[in-house]
C-alpha positions in Angstrom: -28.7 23.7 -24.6 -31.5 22.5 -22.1 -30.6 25.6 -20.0 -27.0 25.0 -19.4 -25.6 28.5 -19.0 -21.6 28.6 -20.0 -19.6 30.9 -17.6 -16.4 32.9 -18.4 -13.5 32.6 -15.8 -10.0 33.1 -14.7 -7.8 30.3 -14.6 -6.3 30.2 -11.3 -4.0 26.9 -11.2 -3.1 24.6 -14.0 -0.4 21.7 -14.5 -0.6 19.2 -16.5 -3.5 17.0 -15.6 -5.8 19.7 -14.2 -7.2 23.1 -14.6 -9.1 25.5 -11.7 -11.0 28.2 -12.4 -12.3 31.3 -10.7 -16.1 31.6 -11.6 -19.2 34.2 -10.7 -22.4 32.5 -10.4 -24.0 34.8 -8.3 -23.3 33.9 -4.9 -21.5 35.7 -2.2 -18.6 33.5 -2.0 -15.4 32.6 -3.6 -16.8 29.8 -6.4 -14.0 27.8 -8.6 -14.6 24.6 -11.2 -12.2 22.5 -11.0 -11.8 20.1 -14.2 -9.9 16.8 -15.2 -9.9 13.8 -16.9 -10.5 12.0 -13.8 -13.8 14.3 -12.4 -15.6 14.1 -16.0 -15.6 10.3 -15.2 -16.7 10.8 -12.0 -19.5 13.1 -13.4 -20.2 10.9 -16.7 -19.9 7.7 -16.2 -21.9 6.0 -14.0 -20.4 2.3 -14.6 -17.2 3.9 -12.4 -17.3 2.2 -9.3 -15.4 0.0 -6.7 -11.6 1.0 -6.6 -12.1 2.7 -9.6 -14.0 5.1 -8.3 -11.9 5.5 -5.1 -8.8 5.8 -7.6 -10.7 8.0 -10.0 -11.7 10.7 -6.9 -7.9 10.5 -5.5 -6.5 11.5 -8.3 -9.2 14.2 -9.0 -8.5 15.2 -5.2 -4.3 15.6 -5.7 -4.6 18.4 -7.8 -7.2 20.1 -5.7 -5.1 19.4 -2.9 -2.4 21.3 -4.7 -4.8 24.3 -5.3 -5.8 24.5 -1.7 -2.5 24.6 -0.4 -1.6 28.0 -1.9 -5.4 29.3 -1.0 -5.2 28.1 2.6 -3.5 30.3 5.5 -0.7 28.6 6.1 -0.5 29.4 9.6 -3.9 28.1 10.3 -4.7 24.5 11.8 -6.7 22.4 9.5 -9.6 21.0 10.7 -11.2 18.6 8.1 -15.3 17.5 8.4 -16.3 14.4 7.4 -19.7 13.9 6.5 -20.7 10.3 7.0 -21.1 7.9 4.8 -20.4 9.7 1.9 -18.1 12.0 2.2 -14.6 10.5 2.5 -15.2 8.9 -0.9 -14.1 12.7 -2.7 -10.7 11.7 -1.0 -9.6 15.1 -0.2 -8.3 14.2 3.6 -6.2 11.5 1.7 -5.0 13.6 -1.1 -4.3 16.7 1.7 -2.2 14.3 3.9 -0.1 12.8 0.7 1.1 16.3 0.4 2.4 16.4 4.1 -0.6 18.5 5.2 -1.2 17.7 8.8 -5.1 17.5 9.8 -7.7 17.8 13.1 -10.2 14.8 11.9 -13.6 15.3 12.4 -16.7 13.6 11.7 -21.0 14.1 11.7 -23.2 11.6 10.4 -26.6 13.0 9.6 -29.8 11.5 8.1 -32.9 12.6 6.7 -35.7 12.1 9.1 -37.9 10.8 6.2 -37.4 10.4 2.9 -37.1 7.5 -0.1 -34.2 6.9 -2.3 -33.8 9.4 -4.8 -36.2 12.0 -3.2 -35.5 14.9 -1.2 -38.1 17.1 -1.3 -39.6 16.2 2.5 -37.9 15.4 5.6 -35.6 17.4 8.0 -32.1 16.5 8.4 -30.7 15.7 12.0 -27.6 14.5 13.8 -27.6 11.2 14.4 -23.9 11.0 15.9 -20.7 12.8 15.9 -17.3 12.7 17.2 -15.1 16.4 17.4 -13.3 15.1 20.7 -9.8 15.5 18.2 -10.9 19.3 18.3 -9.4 19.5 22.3 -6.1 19.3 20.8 -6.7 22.6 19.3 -7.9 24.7 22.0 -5.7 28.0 22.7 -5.2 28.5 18.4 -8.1 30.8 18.6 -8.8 30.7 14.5 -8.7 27.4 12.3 -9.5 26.5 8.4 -12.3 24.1 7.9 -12.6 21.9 5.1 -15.4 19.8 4.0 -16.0 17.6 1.4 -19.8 16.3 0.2 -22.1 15.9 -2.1 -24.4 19.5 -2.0 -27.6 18.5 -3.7 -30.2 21.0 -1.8 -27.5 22.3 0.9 -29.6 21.0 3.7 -27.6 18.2 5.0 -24.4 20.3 4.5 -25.9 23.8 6.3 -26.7 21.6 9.2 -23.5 19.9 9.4 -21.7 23.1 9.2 -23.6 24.2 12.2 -23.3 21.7 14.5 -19.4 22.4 13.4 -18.9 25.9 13.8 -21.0 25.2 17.1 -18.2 22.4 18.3 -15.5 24.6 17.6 -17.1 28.1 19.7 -17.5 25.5 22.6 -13.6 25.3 22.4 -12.7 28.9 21.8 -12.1 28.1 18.4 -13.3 30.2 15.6 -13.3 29.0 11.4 -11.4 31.6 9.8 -11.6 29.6 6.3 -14.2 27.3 5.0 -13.3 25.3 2.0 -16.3 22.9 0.4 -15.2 20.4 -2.5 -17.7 18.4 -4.3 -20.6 18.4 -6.6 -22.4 21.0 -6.3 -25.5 22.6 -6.9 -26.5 25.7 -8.0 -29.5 26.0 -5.7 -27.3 23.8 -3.0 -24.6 26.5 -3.0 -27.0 29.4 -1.8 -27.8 27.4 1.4 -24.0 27.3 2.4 -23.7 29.3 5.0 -21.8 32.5 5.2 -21.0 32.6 8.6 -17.0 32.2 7.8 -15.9 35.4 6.0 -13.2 33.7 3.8 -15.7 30.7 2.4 -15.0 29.2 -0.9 -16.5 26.2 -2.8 -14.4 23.8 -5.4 -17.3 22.1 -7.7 -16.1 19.1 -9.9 -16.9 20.0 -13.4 -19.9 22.0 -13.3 -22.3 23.5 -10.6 -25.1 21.2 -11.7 -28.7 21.8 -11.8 -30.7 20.2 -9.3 -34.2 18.3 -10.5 -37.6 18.4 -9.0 -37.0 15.6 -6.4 -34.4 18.0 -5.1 -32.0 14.5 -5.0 -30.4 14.5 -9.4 -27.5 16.5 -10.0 -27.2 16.6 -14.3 -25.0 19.4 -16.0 -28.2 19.5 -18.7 -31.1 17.5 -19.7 -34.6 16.7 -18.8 -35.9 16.7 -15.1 -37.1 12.7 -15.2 -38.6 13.0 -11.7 -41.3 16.3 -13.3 -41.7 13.7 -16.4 -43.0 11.3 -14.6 -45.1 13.2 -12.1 -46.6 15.5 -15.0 -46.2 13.6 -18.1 -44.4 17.0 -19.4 -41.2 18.0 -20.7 -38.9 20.3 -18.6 -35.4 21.0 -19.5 -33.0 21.8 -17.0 -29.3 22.8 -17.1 -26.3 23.9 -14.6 -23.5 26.1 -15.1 -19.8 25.1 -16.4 -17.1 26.8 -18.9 -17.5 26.0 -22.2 -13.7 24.4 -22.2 -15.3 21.6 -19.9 -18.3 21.6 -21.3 -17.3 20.5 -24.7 -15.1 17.6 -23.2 -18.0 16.7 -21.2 -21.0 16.6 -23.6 -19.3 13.7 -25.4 -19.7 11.4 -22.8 -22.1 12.5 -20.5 -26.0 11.0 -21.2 -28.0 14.3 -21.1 -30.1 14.2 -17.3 -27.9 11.7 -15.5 -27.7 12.1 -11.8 -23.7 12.7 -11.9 -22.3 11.7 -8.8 -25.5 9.2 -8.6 -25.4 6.9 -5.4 -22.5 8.3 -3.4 -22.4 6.3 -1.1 -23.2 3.1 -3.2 -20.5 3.3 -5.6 -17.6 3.0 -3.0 -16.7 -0.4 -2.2 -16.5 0.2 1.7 -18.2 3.3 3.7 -16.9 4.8 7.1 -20.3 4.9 9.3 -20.6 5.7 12.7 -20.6 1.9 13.8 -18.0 1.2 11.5 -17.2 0.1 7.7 -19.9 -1.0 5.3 -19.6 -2.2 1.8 -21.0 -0.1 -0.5 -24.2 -1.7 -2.7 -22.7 -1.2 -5.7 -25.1 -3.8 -7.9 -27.8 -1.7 -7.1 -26.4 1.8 -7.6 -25.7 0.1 -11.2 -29.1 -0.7 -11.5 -31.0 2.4 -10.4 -28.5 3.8 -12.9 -29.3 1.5 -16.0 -33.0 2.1 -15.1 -32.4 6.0 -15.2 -30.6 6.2 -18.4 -32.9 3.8 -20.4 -36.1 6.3 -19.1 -34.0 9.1 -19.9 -33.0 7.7 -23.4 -36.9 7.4 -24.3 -37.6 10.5 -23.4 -34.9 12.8 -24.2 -35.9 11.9 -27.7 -38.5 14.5 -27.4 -36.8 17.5 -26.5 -36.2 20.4 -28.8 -32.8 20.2 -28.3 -32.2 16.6 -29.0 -29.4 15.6 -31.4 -28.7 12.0 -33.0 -25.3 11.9 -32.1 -26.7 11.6 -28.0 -27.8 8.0 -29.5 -24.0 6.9 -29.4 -23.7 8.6 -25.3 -27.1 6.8 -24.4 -25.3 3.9 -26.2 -21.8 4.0 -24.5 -23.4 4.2 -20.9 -25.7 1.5 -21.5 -23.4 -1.0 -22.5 -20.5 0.1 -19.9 -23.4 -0.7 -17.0 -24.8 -3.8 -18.2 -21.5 -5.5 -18.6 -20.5 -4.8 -15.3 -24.0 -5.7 -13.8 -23.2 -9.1 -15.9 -19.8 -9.2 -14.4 -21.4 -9.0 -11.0 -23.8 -11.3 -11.6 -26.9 -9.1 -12.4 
């Protein structure tokens, strides 16, 4: 379906809540899917925001948590990246430390140079601060795991926070012996992460999603909106997932939605480097509401459109408008 390719894999954890899978999407590193009630939320429903959101990706995050603590070395110090504002929002430091994992914080915040919401198909990415001073702690260990966990759209914000990482540690005699990533992520996005760290593997919520022509939406399947309305022309596009999520998925999941959408916007306060920052979540709603009404329209069209997507459009639509009327819209 809109070139959605289903994967076989090995089930590698499971409990009650959760399942993690072992997957081989071509690249040269260790790939899993992780899937739960709480990640096809995250993925599908745009209307989750707020402390929902932040419960929603906790929850999602304690079973990963889990996962990772039989894949990590044990005797291995933990350093954990965070990618600012974004990242802390996955909840993976928080769900690590619930577990009595003990971790090195560290933190990059990065920006594209220049670029417009929703479009990243120009603009470099630099470093616009950083702090790894909790890193001189560490010095003598020799080898450490680093964990990371972000958003991977086109990998370009991620490959050069990894850099200036791996850079920070060798200026302390440290080395990365592991490198976890947890996230959404991209199938294009995961061939930019680096393989500089022998033992790298990558957790994707759900799916590793197809990336559209603005190089910014994530969707599991549908149409690329972004080519529609540069070209006037239909162009299907689909990521990869089992076919156990993928069925629990498709029923409520509007076909092209961006799904982790505005990051940053959903969560009701953001770590930056000059301190915390709400989180505009009235207008990640409404960039939403606009995408899935365009994408209703037009999905119409495609080959593969069914009449029971009428009911998913339908959900999602009313879910965001009465929150937007909640919030005063």
């Amino acid at each position: 379906m809109a070139g959605l390719t289903l994967l076989e894999g090995g089930l590698v954890f499971s409990n009650e809540e959760c399942r993690v899978w072992r997957v081989n999407v071509g690249a040269p590193l260790e790939t899993f899917i992780v899937d739960s009630k709480w990640g096809r939320d995250l993925a599908a429903k745009p209307e989750l925001v707020g402390e929902d959101f932040i419960m929603h990706n906790l929850q999602a995050a304690k079973d990963v948590a889990a996962f990772l603590e039989r894949k990590l070395e044990r005797d291995l110090p933990l350093v954990f990246l965070h990618i600012l504002r974004a990242s802390k929002g996955y909840m993976l430091h928080e769900a690590l430390r619930s577990r009595g994992v003990e971790l090195v914080e560290a933190w990059v915040r990065p920006r594209y140079v220049a670029r417009g919401y929703g479009d990243h198909t120009v603009g470099s990415v630099e470093v616009k601060a950083k702090d790894f001073g909790a890193l001189e702690k560490l010095r003598g260990y020799g080898e450490v795991a680093l964990i990371v966990a972000d958003t991977v759209a086109t990998g370009n914000t991620l490959a050069k926070c990894l850099d200036e990482a791996l850079r920070e540690l060798r200026a302390r005699g440290l080395r990365a012996a592991q490198l976890v990533v947890y996230g959404f992520v991209s199938l294009e996005g995961l061939t930019r992460i680096p393989c500089a760290v022998k033992q790298t593997c990558v957790v994707a919520l759900e799916n590793y999603t197809a990336l559209a022509s603005n190089c910014y939406d994530m969707p599991l399947y549908g149409l690329d909106r972004a080519f529609y309305e540069r070209s006037n022309e239909l162009r299907s596009i689909g990521g990869a997932t089992l076919f156990e999520v993928f069925e629990k998925l498709v029923a409520e999941y509007a076909p092209g939605m961006d799904q982790p959408g505005d990051w940053s916007e959903r969560q009701p306060l953001l770590e930056s480097e000059s301190g915390l920052e709400a989180g505009n979540i009235k207008l990640h709603l409404e960039r939403s509401l606009e995408a899935l009404r365009s994408l209703r329209i037009i999905t119409r069209k495609a080959p593969w459109y069914r009449e029971w997507m009428e009911r998913v459009f339908e959900d999602r639509e009313t879910a965001l408008t009465k929150l937007l009327a909640k919030l005063g819209r």
